[in-house]
Residue frames as qw, qx, qy, qz and C-alpha x, y, z in Angstrom:
[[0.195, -0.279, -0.226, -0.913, 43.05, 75.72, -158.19],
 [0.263, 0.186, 0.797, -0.511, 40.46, 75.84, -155.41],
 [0.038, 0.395, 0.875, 0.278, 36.69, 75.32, -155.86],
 [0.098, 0.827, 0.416, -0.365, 35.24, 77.86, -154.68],
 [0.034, 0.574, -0.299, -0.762, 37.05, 80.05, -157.41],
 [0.030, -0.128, -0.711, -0.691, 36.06, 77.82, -160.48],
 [0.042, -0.553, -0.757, 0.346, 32.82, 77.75, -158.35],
 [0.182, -0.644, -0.082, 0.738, 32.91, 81.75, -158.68],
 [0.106, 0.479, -0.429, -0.758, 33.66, 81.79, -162.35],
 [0.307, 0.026, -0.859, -0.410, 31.90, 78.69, -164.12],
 [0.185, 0.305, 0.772, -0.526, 28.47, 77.71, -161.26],
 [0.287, -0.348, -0.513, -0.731, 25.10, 78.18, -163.21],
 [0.199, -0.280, -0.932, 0.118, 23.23, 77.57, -160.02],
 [0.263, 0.701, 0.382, -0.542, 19.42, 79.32, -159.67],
 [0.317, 0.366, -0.253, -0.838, 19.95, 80.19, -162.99],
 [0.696, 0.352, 0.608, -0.148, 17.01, 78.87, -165.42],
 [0.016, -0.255, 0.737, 0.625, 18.20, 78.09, -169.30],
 [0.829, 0.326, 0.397, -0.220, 16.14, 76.77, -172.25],
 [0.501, -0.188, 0.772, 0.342, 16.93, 74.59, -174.89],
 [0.426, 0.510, -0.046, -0.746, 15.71, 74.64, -178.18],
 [0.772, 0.309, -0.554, -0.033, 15.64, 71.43, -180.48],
 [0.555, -0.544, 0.538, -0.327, 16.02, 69.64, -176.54],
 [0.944, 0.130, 0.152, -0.261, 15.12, 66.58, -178.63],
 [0.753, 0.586, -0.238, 0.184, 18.11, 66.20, -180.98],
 [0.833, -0.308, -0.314, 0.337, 21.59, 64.71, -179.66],
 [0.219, 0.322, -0.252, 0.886, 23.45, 68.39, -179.30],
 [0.200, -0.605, 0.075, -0.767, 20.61, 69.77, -177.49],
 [0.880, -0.344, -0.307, -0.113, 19.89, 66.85, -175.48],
 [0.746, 0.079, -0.366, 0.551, 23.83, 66.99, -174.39],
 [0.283, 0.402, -0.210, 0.845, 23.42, 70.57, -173.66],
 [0.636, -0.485, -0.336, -0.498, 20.55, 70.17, -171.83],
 [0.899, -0.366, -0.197, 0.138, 21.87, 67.81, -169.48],
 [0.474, 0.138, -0.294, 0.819, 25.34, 69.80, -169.12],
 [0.144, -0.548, 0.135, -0.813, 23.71, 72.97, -167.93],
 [0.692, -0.589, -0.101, -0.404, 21.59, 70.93, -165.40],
 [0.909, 0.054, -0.266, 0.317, 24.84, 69.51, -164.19],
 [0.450, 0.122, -0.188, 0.865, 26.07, 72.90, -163.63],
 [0.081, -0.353, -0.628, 0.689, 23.23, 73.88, -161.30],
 [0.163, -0.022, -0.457, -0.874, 20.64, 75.18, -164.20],
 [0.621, 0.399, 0.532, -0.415, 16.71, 74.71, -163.94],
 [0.005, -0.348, 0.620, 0.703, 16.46, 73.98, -167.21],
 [0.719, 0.456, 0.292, -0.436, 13.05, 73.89, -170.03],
 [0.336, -0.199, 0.801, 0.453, 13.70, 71.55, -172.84],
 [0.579, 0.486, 0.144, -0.638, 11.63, 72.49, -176.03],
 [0.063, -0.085, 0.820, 0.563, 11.33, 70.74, -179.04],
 [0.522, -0.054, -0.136, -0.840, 8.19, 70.24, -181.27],
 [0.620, -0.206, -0.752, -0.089, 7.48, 66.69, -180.07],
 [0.530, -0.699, 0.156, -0.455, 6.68, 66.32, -176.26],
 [0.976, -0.005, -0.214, -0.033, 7.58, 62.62, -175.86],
 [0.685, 0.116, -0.347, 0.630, 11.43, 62.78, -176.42],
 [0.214, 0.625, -0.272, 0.700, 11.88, 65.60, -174.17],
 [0.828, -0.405, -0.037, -0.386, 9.77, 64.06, -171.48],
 [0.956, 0.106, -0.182, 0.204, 12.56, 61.43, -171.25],
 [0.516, 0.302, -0.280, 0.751, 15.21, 63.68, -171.09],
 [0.205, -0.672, 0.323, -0.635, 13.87, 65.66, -168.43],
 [0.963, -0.231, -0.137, -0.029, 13.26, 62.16, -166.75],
 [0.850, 0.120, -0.224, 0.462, 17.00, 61.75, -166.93],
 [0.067, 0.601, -0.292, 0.741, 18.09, 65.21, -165.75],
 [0.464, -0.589, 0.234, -0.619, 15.85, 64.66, -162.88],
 [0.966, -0.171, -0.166, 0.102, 17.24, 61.03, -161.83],
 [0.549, 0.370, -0.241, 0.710, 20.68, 63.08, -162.12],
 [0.327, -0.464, -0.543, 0.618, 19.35, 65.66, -159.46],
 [0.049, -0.024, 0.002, 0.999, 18.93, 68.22, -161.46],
 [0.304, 0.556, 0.708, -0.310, 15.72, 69.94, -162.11],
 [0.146, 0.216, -0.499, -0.827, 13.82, 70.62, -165.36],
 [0.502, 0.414, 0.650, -0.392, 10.70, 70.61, -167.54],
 [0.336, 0.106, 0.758, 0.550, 9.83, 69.41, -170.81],
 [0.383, 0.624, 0.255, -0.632, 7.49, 71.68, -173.04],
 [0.486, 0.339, 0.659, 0.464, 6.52, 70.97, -176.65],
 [0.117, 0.814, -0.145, -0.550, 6.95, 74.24, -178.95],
 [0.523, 0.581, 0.321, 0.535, 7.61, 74.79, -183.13],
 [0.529, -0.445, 0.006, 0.722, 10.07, 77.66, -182.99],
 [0.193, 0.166, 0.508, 0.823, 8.87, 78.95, -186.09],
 [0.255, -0.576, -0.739, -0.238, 5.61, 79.65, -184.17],
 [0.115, 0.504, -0.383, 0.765, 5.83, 82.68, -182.66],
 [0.665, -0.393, 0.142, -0.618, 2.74, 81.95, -180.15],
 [0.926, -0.077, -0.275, 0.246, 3.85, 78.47, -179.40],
 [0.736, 0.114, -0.387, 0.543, 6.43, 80.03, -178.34],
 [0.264, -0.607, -0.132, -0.738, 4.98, 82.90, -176.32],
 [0.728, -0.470, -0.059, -0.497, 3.45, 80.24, -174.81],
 [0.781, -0.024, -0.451, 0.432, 6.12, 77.91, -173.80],
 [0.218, 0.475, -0.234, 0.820, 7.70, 81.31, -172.35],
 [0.594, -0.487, -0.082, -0.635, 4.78, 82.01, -170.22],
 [0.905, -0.286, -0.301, -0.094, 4.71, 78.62, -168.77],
 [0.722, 0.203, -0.290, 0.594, 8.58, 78.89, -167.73],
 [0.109, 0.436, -0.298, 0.842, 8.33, 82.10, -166.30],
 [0.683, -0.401, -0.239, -0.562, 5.21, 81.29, -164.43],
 [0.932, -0.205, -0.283, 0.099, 7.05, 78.21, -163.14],
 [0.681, -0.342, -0.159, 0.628, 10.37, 79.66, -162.13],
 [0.145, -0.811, -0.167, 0.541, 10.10, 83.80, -162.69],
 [0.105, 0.817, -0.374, -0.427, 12.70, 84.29, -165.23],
 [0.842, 0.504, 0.028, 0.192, 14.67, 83.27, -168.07],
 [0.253, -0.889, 0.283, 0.257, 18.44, 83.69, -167.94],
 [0.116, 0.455, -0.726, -0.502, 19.52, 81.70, -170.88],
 [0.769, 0.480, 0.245, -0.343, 18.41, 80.82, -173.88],
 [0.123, -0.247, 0.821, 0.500, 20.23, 78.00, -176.56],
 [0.493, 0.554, -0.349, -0.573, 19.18, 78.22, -179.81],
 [0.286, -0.229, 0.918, 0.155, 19.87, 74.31, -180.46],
 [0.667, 0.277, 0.671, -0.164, 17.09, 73.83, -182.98],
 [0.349, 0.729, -0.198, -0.555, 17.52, 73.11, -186.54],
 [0.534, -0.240, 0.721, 0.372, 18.86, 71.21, -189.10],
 [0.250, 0.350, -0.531, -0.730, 18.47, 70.46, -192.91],
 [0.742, 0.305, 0.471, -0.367, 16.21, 68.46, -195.60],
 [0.691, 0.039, 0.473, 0.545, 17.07, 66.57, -198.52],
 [0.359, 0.845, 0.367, 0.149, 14.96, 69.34, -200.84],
 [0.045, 0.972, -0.202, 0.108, 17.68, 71.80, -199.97],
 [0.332, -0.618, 0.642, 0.311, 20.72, 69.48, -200.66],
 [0.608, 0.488, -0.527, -0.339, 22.04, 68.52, -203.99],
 [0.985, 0.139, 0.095, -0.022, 22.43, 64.96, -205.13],
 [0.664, -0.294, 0.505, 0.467, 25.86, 64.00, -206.06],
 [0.414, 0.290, 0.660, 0.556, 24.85, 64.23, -209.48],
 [0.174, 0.869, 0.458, -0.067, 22.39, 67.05, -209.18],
 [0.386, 0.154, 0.014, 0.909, 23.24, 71.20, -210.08],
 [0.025, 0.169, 0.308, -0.936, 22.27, 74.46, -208.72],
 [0.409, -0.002, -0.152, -0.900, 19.30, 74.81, -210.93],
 [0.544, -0.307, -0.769, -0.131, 17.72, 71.35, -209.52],
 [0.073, -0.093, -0.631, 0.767, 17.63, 73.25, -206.16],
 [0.197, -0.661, -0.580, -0.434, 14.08, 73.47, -204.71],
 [0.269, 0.309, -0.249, 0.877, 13.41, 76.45, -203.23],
 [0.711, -0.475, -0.285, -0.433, 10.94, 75.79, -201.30],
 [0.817, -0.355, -0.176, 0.419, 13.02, 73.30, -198.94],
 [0.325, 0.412, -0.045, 0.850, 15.45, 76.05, -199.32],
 [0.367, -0.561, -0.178, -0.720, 12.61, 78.27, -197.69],
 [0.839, -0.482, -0.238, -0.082, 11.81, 75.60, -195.08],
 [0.698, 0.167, -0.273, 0.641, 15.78, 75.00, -194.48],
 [0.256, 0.315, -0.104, 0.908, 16.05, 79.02, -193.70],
 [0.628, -0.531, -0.080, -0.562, 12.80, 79.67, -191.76],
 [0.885, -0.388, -0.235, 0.109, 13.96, 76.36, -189.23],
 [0.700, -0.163, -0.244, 0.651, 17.54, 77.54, -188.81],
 [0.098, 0.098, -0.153, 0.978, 17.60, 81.87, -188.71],
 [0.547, -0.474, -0.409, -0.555, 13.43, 82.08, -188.16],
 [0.834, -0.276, -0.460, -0.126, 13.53, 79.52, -185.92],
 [0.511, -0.159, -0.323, 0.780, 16.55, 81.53, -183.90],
 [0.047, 0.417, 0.202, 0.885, 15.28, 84.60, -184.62],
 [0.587, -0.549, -0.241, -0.545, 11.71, 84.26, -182.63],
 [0.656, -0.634, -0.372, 0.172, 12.17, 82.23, -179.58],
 [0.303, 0.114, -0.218, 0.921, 15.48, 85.27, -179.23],
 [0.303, -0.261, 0.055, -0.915, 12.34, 88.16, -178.84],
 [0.731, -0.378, -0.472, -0.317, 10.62, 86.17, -176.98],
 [0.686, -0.637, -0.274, 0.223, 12.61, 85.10, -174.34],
 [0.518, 0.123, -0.180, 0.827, 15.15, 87.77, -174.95],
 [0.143, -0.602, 0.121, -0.777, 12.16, 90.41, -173.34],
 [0.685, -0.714, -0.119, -0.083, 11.67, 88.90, -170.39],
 [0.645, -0.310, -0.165, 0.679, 15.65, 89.13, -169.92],
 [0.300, 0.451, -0.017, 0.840, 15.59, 92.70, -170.61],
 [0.501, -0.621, -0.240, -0.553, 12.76, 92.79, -168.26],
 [0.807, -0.418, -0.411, -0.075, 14.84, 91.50, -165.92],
 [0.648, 0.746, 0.123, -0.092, 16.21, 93.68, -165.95],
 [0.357, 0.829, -0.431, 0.013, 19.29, 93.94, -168.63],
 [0.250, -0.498, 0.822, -0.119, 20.90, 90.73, -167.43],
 [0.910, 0.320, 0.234, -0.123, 20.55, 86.96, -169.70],
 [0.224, -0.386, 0.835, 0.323, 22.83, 85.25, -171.88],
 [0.801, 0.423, 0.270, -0.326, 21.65, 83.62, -175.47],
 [0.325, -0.292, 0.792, 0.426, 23.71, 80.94, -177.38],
 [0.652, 0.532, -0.086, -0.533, 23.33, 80.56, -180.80],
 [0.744, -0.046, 0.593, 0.305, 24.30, 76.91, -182.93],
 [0.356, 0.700, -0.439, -0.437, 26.22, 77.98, -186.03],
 [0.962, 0.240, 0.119, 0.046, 27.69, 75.44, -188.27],
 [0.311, -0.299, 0.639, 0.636, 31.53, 74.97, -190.66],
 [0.543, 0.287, 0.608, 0.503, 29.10, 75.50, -192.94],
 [0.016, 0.910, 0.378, -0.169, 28.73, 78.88, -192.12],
 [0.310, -0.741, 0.428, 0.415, 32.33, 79.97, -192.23],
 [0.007, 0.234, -0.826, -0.513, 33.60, 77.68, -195.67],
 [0.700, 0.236, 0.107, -0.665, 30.34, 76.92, -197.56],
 [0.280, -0.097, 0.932, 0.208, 30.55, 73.02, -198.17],
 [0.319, 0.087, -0.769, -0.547, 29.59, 71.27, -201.67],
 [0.348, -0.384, -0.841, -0.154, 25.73, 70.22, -201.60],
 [0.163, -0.661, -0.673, 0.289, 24.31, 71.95, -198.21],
 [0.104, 0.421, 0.214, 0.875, 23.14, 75.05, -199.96],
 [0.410, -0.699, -0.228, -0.540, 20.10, 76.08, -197.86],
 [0.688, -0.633, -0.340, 0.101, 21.60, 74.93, -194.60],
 [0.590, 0.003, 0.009, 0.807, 25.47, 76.42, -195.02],
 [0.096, 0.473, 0.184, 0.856, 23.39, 80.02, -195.94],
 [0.582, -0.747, -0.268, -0.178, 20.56, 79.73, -192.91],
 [0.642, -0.413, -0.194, 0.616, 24.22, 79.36, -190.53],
 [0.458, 0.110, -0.018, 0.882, 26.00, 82.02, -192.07],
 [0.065, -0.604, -0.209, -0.766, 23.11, 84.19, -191.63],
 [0.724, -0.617, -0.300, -0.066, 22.55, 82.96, -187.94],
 [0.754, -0.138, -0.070, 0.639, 26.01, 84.22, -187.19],
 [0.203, 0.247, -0.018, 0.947, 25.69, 87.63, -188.57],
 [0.568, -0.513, -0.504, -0.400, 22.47, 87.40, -186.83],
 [0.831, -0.327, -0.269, 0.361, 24.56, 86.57, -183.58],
 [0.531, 0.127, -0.065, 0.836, 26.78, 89.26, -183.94],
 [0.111, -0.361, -0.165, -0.911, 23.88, 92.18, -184.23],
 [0.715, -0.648, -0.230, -0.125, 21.70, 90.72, -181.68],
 [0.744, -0.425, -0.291, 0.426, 24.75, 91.41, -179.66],
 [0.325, 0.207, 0.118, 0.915, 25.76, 94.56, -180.70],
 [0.364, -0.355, -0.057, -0.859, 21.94, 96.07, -179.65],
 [0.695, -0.529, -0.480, 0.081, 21.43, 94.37, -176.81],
 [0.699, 0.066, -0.120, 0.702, 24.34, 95.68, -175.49],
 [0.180, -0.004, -0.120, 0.976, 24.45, 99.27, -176.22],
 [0.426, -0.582, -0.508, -0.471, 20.50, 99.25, -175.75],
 [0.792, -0.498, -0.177, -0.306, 20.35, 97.52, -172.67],
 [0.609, -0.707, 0.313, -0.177, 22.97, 97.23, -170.97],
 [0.445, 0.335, -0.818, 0.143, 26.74, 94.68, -171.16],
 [0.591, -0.087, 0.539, -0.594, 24.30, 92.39, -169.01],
 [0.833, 0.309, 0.400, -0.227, 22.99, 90.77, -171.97],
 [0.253, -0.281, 0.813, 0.443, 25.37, 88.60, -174.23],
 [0.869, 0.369, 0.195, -0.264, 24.92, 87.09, -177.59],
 [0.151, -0.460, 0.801, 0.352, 26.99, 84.31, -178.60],
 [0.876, 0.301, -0.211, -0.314, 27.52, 81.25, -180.85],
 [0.506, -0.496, 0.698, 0.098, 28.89, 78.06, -181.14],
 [0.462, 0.560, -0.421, -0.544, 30.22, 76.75, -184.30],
 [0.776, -0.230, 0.584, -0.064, 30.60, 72.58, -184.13],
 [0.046, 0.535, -0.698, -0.474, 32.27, 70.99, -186.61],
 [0.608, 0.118, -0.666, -0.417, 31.40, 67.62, -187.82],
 [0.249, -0.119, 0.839, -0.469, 29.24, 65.13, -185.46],
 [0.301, -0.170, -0.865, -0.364, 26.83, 62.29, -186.29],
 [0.412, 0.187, 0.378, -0.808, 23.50, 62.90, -186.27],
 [0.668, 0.351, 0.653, 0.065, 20.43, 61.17, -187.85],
 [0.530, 0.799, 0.118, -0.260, 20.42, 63.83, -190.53],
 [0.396, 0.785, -0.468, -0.089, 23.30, 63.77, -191.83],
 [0.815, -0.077, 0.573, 0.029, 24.39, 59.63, -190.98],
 [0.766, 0.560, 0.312, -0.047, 23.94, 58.73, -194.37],
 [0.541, 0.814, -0.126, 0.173, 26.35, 61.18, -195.97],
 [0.060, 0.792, -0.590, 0.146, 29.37, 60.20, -193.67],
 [0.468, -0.276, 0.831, -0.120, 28.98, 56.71, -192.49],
 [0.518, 0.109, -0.626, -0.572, 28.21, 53.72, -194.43],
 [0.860, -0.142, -0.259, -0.416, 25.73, 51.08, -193.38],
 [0.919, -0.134, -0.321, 0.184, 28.16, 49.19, -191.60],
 [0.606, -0.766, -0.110, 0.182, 29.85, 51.83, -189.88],
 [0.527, -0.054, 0.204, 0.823, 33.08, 52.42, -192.23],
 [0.171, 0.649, 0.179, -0.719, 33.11, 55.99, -193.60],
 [0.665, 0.646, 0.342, 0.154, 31.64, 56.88, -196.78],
 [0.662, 0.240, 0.098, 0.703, 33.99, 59.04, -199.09],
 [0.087, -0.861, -0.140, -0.482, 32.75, 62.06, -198.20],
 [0.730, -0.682, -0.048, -0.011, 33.34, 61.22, -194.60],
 [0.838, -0.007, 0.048, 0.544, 36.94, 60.23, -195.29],
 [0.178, 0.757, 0.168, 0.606, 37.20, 64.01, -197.06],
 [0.409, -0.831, -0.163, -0.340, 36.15, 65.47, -194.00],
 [0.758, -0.583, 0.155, 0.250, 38.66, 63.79, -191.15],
 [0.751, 0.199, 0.157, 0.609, 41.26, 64.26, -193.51],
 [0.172, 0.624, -0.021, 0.762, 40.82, 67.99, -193.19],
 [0.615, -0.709, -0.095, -0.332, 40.11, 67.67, -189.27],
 [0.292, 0.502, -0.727, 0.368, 43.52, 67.39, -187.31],
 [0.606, -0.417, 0.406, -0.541, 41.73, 65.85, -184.63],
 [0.154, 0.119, -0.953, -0.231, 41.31, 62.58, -186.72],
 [0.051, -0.478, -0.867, 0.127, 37.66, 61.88, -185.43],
 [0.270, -0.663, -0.354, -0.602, 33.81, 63.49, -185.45],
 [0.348, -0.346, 0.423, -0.762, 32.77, 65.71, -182.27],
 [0.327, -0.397, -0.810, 0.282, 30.62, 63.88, -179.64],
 [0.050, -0.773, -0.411, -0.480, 27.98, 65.93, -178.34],
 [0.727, -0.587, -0.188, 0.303, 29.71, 65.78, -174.90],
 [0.547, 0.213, 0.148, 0.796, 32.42, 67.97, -176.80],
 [0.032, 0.589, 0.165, 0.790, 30.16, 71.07, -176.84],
 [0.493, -0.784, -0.371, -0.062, 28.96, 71.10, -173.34],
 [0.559, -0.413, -0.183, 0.696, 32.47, 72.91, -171.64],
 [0.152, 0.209, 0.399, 0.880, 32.15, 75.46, -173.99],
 [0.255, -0.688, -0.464, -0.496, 28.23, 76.38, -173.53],
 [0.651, -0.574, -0.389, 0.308, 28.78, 76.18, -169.90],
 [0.381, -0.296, 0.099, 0.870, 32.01, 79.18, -170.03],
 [0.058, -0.321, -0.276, -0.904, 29.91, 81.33, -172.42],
 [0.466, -0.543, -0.656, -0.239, 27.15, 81.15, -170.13],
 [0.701, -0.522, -0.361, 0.326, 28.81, 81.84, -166.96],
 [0.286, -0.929, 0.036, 0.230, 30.27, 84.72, -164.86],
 [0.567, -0.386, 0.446, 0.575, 33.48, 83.89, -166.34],
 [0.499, 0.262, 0.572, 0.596, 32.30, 84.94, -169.58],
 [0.176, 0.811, 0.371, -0.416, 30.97, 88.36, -168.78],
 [0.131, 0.646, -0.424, -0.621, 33.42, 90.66, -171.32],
 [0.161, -0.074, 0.857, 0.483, 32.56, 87.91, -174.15],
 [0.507, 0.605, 0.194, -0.583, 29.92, 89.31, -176.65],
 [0.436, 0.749, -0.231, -0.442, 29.47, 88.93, -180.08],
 [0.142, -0.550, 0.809, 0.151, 31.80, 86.26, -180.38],
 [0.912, 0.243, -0.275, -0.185, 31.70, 82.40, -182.80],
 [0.506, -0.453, 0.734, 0.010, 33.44, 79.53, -180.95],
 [0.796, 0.261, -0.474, -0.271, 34.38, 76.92, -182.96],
 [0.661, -0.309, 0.672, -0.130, 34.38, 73.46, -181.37],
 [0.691, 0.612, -0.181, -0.339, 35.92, 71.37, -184.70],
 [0.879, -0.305, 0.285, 0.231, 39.04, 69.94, -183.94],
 [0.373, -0.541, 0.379, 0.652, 40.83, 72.27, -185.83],
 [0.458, 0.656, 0.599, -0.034, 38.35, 72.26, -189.02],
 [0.268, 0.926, 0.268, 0.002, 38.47, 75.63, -189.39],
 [0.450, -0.711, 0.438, 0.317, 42.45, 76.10, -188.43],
 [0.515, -0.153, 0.724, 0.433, 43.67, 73.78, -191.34],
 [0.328, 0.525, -0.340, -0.708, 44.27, 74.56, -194.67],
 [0.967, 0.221, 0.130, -0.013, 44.54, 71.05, -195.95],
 [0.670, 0.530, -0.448, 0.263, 48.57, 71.51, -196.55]]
């Protein structure tokens, strides 16, 4: 297969992406994949520090990016992050959704039951993961309409959107709603504006992170039972790597993915494929 044809179908180059949650080890992976595949690329997160780093590293790689410190849940924070990006390189032509995650307040204890849920964390849980997609989407999704009628915006779902798993109440409901969320933000983009502007998702299956360490590894690196649970229903036999999700983002992104709307990838190792018999 020559190069100039995957060149043709799979090249991000001139286009500028942002990241959302740049800080955290998915977005950090995806970060660095798009600039790999010829992206300008703005890493947000609400800290400045870690993202500072990681554009450090993109740009030792060759690529070129900038680090901006934003709270997704903020609509002006994010306004302004926008501003600065467009200011710096004209446009926006994708946008990943990669921030979120969960808190203990909105996951049962082992021992705990529904009515020990606080709903508050709940609150917080659902405002960081569909909020927290929701805004930076109208935000940078008007400067791609302004641009016009041509962008691309990945959304991070979960497996706990699709099979709701024991204990992560507030995060398993924020996915599932970031998915049907995913589906209508592609459906009126679309017949608004134009089959120019996509809206996908990617679903990931099970990968260590700090948040959620604890409940699959033990202190010394064997898995805890929970963990064991899990690979046992994963034909793959092992957790994702963040390095897993980056062919994927790259093909929904790209010319090769123009007729692909609306659409939930799972990247799981067969998670979602297996029954358990």
């Amino acid at each position: 297969m020559s190069e100039p044809f995957l060149h043709s179908l799979f090249s991000l180059e001139g286009k500028v992406a942002v990241v959302t949650g740049g800080s955290g080890a998915l977005g950090t992976a995806m970060a660095k994949g798009l600039a790999q595949a010829g992206a300008r690329v703005a890493v947000l997160a609400r800290r400045i520090e870690p993202v500072t780093a990681i554009v450090a590293a993109i740009e030792t790689g060759g690529g070129t990016a900038l680090a901006l410190s934003a709270d997704v849940c903020e609509r002006a924070q994010v306004e302004r992050a926008c501003a600065t990006i467009v200011d710096r390189w004209e446009r926006v032509d994708i946008l990943v959704n990669a921030a979120g995650g969960n808190m203990p307040g909105a996951t049962l204890a082992p021992e705990a039951s529904l009515l020990d849920l606080d709903p508050e964390a709940f609150r917080a849980v659902v405002d960081l993961n569909l909020i927290g997609v929701l805004l930076p989407s109208l935000v940078f999704g008007a400067t791609m309409i302004a641009a016009p009628g041509q962008g691309t915006i990945i959304n991070i779902s979960s497996m706990a959107a699709q099979r709701p798993l024991t204990r992560i109440a507030g995060y398993s409901a924020a996915k599932a709603a970031v998915e049907n969320l995913t589906r209508w933000m592609a459906i009126e983009l679309a017949r608004r504006y134009g089959s120019g502007l996509r809206v996908n998702a990617i679903a990931p299956g099970f990968f260590i992170g700090e948040q959620n360490r604890a409940l699959l590894l033990n202190p010394d690196g064997s898995l805890t039972a929970r963990g064991e649970h899990i690979l046992a229903h994963t034909p793959a036999g092992r957790f994702g790597v963040p390095e897993d999700l980056i062919a994927t983002l790259i093909w929904l992104c790209s010319p090769g993915a123009a007729f692909v709307n609306g659409a939930v990838i799972p990247v799981d190792g067969g998670f979602s494929a297996f029954s358990g018999v």
